[in-house]
KEKE-3310 file (N, C-alpha, C; in steps of 0.2 Angstrom, whole numbers, plus 5000, padded with zeros to 4 digits):
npx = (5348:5346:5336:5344:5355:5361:5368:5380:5385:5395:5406:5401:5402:5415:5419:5414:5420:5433:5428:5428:5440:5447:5444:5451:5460:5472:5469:5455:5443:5439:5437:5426:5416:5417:5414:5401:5393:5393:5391:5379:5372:5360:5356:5367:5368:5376:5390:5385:5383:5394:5402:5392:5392:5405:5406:5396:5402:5412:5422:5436:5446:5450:5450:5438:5436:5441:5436:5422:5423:5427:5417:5408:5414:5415:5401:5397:5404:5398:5386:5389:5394:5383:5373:5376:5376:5362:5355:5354:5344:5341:5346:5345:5338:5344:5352:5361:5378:5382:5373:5376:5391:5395:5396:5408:5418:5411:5412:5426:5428:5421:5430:5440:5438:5432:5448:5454:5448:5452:5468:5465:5461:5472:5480:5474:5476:5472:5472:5459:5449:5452:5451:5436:5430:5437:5432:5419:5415:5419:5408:5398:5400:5397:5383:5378:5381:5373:5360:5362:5361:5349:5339:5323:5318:5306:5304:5310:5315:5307:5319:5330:5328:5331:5344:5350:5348:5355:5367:5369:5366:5362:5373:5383:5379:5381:5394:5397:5394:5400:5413:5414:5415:5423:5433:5434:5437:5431:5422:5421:5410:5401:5404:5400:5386:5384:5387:5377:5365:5367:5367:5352:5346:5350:5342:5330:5331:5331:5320:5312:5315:5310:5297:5295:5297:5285:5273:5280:5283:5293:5298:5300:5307:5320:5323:5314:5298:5294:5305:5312:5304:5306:5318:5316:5316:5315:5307:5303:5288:5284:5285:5278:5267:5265:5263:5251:5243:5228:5224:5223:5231:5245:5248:5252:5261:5269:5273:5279:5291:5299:5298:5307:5300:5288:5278:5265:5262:5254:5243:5250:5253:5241:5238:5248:5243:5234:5233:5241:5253:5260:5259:5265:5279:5279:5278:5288:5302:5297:5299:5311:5318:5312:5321:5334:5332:5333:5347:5352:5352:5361:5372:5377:5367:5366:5367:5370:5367:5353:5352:5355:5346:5336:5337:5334:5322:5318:5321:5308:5297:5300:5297:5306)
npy = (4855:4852:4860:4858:4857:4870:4874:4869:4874:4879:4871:4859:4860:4861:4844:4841:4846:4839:4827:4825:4829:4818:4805:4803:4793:4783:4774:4775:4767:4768:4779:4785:4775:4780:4794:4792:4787:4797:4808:4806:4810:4811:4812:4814:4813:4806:4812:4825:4823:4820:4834:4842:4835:4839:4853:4857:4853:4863:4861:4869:4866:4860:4848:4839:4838:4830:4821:4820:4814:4803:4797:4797:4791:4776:4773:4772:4762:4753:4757:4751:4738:4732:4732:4722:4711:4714:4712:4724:4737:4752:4766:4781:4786:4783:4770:4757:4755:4744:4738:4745:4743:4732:4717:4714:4726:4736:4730:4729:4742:4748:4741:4751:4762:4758:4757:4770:4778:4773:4776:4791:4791:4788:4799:4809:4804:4800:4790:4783:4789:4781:4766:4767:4769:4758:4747:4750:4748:4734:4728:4732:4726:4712:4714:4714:4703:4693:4700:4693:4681:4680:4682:4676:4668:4668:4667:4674:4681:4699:4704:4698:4705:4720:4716:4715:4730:4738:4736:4736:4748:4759:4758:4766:4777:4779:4778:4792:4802:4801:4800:4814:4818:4815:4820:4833:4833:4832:4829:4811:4810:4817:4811:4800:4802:4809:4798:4788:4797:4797:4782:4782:4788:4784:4771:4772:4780:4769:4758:4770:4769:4756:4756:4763:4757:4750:4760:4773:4780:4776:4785:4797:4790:4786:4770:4757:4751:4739:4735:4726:4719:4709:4705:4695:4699:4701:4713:4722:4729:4719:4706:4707:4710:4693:4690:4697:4698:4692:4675:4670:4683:4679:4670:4674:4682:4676:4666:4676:4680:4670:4665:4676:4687:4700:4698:4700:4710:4723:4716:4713:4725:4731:4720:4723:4736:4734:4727:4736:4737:4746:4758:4754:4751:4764:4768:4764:4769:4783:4782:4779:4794:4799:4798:4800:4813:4815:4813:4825:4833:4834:4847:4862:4875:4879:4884:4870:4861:4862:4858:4847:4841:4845:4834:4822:4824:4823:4812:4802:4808:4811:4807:4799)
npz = (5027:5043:5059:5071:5065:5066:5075:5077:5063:5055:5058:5055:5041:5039:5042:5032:5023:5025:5025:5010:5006:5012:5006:4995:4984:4977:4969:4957:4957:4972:4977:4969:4970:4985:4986:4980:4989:5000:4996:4995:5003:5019:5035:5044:5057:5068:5066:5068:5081:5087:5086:5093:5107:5111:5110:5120:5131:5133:5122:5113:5105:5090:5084:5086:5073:5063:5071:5071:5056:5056:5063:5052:5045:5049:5048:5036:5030:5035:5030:5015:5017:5024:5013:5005:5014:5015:5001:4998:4985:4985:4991:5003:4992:4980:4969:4975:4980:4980:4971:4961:4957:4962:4972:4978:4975:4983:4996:4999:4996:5006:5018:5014:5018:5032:5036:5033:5042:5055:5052:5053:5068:5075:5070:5077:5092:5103:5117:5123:5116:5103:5109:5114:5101:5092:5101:5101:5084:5086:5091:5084:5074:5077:5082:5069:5063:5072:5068:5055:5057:5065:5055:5045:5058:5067:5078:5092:5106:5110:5119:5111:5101:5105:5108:5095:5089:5099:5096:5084:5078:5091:5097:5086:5091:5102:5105:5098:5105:5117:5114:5110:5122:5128:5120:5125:5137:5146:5164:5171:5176:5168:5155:5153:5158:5144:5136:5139:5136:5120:5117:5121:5111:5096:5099:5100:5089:5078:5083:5076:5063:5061:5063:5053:5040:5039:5040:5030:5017:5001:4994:5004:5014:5007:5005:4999:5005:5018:5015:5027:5029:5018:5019:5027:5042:5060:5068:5080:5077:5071:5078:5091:5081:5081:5093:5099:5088:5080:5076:5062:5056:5065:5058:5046:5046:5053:5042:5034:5036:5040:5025:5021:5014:5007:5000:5004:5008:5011:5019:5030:5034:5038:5047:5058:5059:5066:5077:5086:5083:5079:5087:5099:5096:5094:5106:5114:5107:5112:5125:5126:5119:5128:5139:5134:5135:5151:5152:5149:5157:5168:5159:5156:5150:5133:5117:5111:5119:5116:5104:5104:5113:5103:5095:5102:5102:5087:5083:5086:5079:5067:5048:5042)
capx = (5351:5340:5335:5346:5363:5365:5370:5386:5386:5402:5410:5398:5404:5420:5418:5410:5425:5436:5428:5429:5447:5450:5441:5457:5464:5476:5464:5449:5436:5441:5435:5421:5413:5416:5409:5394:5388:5396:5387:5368:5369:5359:5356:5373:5366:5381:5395:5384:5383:5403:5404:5388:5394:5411:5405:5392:5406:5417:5428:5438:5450:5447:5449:5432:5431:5443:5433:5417:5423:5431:5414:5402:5417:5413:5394:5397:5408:5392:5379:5392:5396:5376:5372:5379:5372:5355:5356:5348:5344:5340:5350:5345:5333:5347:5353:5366:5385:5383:5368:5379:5397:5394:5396:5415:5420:5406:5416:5433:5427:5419:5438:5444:5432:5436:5453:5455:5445:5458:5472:5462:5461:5481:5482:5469:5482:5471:5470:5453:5446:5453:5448:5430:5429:5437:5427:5412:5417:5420:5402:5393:5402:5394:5376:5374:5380:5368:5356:5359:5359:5340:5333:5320:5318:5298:5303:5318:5310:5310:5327:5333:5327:5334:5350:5352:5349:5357:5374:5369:5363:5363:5382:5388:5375:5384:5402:5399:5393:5405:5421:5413:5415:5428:5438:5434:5441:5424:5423:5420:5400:5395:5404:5395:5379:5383:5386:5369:5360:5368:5364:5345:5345:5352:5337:5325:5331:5332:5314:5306:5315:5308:5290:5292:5298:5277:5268:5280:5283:5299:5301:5304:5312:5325:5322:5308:5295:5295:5313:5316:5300:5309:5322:5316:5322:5307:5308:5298:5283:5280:5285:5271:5260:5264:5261:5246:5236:5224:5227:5227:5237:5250:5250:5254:5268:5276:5276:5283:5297:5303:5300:5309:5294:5286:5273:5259:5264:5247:5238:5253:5252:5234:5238:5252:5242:5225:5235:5243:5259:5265:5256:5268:5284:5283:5278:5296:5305:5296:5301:5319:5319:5312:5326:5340:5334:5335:5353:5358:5351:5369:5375:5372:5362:5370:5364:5372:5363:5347:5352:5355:5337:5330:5337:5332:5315:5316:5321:5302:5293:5300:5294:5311)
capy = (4855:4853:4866:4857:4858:4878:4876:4869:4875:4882:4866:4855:4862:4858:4840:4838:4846:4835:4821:4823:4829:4812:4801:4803:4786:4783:4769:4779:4765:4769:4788:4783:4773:4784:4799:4791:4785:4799:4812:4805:4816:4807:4817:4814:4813:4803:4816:4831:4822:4822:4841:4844:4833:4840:4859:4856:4851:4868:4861:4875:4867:4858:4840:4837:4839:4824:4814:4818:4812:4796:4792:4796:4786:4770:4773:4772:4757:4748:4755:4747:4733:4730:4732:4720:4705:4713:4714:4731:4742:4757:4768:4788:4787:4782:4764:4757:4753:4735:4737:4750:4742:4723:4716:4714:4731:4738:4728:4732:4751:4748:4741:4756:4768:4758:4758:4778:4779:4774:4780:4799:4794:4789:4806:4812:4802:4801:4782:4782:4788:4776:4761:4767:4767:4750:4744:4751:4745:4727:4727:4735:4719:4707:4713:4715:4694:4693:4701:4691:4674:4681:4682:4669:4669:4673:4664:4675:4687:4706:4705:4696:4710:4725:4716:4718:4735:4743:4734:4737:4756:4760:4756:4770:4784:4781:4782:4799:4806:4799:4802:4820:4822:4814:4824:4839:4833:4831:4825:4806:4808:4820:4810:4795:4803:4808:4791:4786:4801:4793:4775:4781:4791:4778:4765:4780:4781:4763:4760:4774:4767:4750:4758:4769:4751:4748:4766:4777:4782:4773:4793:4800:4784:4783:4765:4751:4750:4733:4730:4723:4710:4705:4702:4690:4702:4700:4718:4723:4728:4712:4701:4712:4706:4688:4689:4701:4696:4686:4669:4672:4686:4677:4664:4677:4685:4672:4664:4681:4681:4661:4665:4683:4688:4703:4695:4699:4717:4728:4714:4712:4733:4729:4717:4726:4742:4735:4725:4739:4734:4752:4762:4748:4752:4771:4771:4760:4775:4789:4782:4780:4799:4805:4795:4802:4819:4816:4812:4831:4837:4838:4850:4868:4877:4882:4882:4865:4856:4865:4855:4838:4841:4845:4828:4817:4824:4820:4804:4800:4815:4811:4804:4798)
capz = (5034:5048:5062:5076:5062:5064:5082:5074:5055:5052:5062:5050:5035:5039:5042:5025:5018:5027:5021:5007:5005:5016:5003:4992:4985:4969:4965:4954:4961:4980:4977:4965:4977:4991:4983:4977:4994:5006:4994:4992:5009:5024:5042:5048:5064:5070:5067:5073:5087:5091:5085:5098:5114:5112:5110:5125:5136:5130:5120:5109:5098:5082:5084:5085:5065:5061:5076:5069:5050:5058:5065:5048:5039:5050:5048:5028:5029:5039:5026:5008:5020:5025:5007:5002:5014:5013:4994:4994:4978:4985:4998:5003:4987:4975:4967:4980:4978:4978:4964:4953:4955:4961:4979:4980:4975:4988:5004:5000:4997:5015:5020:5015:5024:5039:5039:5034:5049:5061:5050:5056:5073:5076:5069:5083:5096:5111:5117:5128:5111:5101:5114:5113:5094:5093:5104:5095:5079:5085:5094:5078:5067:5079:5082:5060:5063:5076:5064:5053:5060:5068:5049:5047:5061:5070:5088:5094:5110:5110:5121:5106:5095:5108:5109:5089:5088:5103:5094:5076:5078:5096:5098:5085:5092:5110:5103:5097:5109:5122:5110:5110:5129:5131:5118:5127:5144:5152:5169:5169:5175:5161:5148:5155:5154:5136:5133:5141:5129:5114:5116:5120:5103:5095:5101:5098:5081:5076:5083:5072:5059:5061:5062:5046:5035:5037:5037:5028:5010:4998:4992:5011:5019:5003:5002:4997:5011:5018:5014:5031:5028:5012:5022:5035:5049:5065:5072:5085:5075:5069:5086:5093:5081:5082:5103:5098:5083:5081:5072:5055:5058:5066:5054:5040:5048:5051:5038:5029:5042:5039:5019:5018:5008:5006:4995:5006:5012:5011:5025:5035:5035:5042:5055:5065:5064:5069:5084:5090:5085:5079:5092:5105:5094:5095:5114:5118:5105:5114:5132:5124:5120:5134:5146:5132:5138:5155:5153:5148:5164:5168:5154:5157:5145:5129:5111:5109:5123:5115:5098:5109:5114:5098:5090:5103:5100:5081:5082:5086:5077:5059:5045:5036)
cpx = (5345:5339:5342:5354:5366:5368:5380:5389:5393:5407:5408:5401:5410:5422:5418:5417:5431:5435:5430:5437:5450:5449:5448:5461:5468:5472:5456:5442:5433:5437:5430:5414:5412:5411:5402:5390:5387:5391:5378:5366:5367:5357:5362:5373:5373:5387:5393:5384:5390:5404:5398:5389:5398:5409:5400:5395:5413:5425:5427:5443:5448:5450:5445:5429:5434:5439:5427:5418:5423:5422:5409:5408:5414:5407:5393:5400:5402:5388:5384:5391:5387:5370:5370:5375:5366:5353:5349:5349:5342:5344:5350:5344:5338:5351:5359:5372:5383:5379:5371:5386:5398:5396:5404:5421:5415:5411:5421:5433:5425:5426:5440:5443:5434:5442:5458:5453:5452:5465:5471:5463:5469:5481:5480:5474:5481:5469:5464:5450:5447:5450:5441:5427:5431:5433:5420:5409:5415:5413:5397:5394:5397:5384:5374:5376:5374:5362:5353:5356:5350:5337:5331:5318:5311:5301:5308:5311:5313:5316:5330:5335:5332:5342:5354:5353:5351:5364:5374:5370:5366:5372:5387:5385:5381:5391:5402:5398:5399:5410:5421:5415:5420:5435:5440:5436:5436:5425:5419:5412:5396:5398:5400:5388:5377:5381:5379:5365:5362:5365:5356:5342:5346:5345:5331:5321:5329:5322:5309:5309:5311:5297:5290:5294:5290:5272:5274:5280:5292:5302:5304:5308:5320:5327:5314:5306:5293:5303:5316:5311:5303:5314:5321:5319:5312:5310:5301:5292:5279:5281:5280:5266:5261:5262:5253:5241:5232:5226:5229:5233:5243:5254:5253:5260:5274:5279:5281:5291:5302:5303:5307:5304:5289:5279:5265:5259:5259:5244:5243:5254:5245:5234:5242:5251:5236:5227:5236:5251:5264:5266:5264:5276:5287:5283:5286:5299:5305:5300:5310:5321:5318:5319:5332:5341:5334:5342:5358:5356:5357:5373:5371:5370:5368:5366:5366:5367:5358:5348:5352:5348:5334:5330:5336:5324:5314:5317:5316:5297:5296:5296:5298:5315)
cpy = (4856:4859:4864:4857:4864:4878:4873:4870:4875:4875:4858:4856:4860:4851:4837:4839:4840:4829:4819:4824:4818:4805:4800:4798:4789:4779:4773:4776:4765:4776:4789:4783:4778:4790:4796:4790:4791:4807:4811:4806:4811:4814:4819:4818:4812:4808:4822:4831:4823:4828:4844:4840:4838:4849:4860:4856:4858:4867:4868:4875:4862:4847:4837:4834:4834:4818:4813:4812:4805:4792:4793:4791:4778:4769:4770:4766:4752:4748:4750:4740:4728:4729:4726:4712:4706:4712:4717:4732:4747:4759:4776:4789:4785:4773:4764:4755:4747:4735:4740:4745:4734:4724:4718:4721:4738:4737:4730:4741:4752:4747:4746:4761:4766:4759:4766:4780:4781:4777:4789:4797:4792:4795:4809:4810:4801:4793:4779:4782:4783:4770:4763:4766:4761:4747:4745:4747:4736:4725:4727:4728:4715:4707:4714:4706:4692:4692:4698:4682:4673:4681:4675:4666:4670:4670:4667:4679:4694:4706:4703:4705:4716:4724:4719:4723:4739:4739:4738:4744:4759:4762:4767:4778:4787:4783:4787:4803:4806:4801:4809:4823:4821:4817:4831:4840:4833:4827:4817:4805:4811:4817:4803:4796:4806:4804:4789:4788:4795:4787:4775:4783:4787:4772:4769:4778:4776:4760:4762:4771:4760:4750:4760:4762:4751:4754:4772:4776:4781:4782:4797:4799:4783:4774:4762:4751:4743:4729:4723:4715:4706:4701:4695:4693:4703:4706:4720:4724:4723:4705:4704:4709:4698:4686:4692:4699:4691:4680:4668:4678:4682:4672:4667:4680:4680:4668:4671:4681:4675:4660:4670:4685:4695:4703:4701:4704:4720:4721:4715:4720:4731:4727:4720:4731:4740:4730:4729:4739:4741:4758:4759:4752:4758:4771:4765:4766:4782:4787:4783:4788:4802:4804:4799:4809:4820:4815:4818:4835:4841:4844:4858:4871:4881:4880:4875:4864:4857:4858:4847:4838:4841:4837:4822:4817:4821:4815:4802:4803:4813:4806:4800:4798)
cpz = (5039:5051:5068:5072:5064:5070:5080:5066:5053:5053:5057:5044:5034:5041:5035:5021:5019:5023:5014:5000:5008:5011:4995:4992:4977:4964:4963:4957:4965:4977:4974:4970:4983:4990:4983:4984:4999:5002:4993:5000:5014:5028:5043:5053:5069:5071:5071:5079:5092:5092:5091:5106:5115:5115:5119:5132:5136:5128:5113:5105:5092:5079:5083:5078:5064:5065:5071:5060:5052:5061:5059:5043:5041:5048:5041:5027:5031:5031:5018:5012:5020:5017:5002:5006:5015:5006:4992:4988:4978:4992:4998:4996:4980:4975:4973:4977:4977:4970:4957:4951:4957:4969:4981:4979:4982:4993:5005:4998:5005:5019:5021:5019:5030:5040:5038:5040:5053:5060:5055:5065:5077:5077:5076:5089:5103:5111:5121:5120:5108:5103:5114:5106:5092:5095:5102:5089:5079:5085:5088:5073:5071:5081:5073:5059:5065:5072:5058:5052:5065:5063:5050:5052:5066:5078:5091:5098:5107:5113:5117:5101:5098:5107:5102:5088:5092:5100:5088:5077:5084:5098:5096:5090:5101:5108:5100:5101:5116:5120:5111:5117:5131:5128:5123:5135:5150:5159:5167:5171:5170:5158:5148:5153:5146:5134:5131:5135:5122:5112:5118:5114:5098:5096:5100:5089:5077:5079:5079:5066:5057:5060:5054:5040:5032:5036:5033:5023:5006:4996:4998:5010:5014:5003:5003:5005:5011:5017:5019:5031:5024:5015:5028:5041:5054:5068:5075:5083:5075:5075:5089:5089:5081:5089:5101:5095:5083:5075:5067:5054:5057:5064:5047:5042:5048:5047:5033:5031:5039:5031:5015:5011:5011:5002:4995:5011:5013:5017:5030:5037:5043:5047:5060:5063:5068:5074:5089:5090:5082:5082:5099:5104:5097:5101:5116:5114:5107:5123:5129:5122:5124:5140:5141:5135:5146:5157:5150:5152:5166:5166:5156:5150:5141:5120:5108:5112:5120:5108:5101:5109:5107:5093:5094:5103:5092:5081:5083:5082:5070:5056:5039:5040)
residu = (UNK:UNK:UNK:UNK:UNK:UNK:UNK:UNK:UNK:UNK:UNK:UNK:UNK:UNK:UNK:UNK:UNK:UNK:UNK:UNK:UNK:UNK:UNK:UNK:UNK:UNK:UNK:UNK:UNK:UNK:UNK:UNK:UNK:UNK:UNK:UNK:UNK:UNK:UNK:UNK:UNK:UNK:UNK:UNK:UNK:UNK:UNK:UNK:UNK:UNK:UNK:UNK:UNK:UNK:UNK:UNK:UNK:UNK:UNK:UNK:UNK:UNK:UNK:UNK:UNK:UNK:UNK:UNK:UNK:UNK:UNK:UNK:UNK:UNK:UNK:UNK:UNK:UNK:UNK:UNK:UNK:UNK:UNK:UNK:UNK:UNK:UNK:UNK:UNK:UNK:UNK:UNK:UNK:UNK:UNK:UNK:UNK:UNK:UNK:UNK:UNK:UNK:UNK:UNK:UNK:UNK:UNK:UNK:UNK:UNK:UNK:UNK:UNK:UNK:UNK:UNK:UNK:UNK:UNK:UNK:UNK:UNK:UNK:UNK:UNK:UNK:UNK:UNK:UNK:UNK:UNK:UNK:UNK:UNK:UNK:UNK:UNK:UNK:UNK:UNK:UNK:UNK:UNK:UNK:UNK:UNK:UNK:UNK:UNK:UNK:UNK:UNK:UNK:UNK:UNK:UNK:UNK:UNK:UNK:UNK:UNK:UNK:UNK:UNK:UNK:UNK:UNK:UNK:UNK:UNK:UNK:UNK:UNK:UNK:UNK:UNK:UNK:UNK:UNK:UNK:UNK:UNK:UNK:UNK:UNK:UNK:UNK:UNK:UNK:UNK:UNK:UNK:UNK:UNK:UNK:UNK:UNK:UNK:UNK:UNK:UNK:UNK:UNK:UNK:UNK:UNK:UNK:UNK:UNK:UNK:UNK:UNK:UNK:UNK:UNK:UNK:UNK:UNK:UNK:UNK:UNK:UNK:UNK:UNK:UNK:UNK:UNK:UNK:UNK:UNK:UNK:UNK:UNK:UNK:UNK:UNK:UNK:UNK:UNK:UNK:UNK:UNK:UNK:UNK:UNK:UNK:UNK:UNK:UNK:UNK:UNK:UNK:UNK:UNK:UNK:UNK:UNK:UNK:UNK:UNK:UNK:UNK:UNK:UNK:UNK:UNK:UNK:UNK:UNK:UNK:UNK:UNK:UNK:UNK:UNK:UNK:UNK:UNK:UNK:UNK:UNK:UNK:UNK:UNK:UNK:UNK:UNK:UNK:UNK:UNK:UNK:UNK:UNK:UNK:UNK:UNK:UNK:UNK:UNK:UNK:UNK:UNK:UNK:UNK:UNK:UNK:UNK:UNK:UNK:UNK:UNK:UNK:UNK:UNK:UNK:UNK:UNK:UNK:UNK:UNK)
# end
């Protein structure tokens, strides 16, 4: 558990339990699945952030635990579902659902996750929520098309690249934070400025992740460094260095981009750091956390807000 969890501990714990009472099917495979992914742990950055809006804004009854779960179920239903048309083999340091049980039991375990979701938030009964998680949902389906109708890829701009990630990622960070305020009866400028917060933590997060694909460690990161090269997905790093490097450079990238090749991973390390191309990344992640934190100005000071602060700072400061 991190430092910025204890600010909600008790309200976490509870979450977790839910989850995984919620994860109850009659079909053994359904619960299988679910277990194996929902337990190989993560941050669950995403839920704390509902149980940390919501409390921030003085909410005091207990709705926030089934929102929170509703929003690390969709999260999970991305990662089976994304799995699946990456065809990873590693996910939070262990083999993935798709690699243990096969692609088509992976999707329809994602199916299920989403639609336990919305089953939880009927129960929940508030229809602004609902409409914001809908509408989340749908946007999150279309920027992972987007994403991947961009592989292969080297000539799409950086506004190309932003638009993905503030869908893919971005999207769910802002629907937690927003559902959070808005459970809690927040007036409509602070739930807005949640919003705001979220979707720059979200763009923050999604950033350093895309830095740490080329300098961190497959033990950290819990997956294969370079994944995303292997992939053909052109993330900011490497757009950076195709505008930036010098010719051989740009010839090597892109070709790694238009092969989905990792081939030639340790030079293309080389070229986008001796560009400048990760130094460029983190300073757009670091601008993005510092505008998340100008958007809890609002909130008055409370051990939550303190936790909001602390995780728009690590979103740039980790190294996993």
């Amino acid at each position: 558990m991190l430092p910025f969890h204890q600010a909600a501990e008790s309200d976490f714990l509870k979450v977790n339990e839910l989850i995984v009472e919620q994860l109850h099917s009659e079909v053994g495979m359904v619960e299988n699945i679910g277990h194996y992914i929902i337990e190989a742990g993560g941050k669950r950055l995403r839920p704390l952030l509902v149980l940390l809006s919501a409390k921030s804004c003085g909410y005091a009854e207990q709705q926030h635990i089934p929102l929170a779960a509703v929003i690390e179920f969709i999260h999970t239903a991305t990662l089976l579902h994304d799995d699946v048309v990456d065809t990873s083999e590693l996910r939070r340091g262990r083999t993935t659902a798709n690699a243990k049980w096969g692609n088509a039991p992976s999707v329809l375990v994602g199916d299920f996750l989403y639609s336990r979701a919305f089953q939880m938030l009927v129960a929940i009964g508030n229809m602004d929520i609902m409409r914001i998680i809908a509408d989340a949902t749908n946007i999150i389906s279309e920027g992972e098309v987007q994403q991947l109708i961009n592989a292969g890829n080297p000539d799409i701009s950086e506004a190309d690249y932003y638009q993905v990630i503030k869908k893919k990622t971005a999207q769910l960070f802002e629907a937690a934070t927003h559902t959070g305020a808005v459970l809690s009866g927040a007036d409509r400028q602070v739930a807005e400025q949640l919003r705001v917060y979220g979707y720059h933590v979200g763009m923050a997060f999604q950033l350093v992740d895309d830095v740490l694909d080329y300098q961190g460690a497959s033990e950290d990161l819990g997956k294969n460094v370079g994944d995303d090269l292997a992939e053909g997905k052109p993330t900011l790093p490497l757009l950076y260095t195709l505008k930036n490097g010098n010719r051989d450079e740009q010839k090597l990238v892109r070709a790694a981009i238009e092969q989905g090749s990792a081939e030639h991973l340790e030079a293309i390390v080389e070229a986008i750091s001796r560009c400048g191309a990760l130094d460029y990344t983190l300073e757009q992640a670091r601008r993005h956390a510092a505008q998340a934190l100008d958007y809890l100005v609002a909130l008055s000071d409370s051990a939550e807000k303190t936790a909001l602060e602390k995780i728009a700072r690590f979103s740039v400061e980790r190294s996993y």
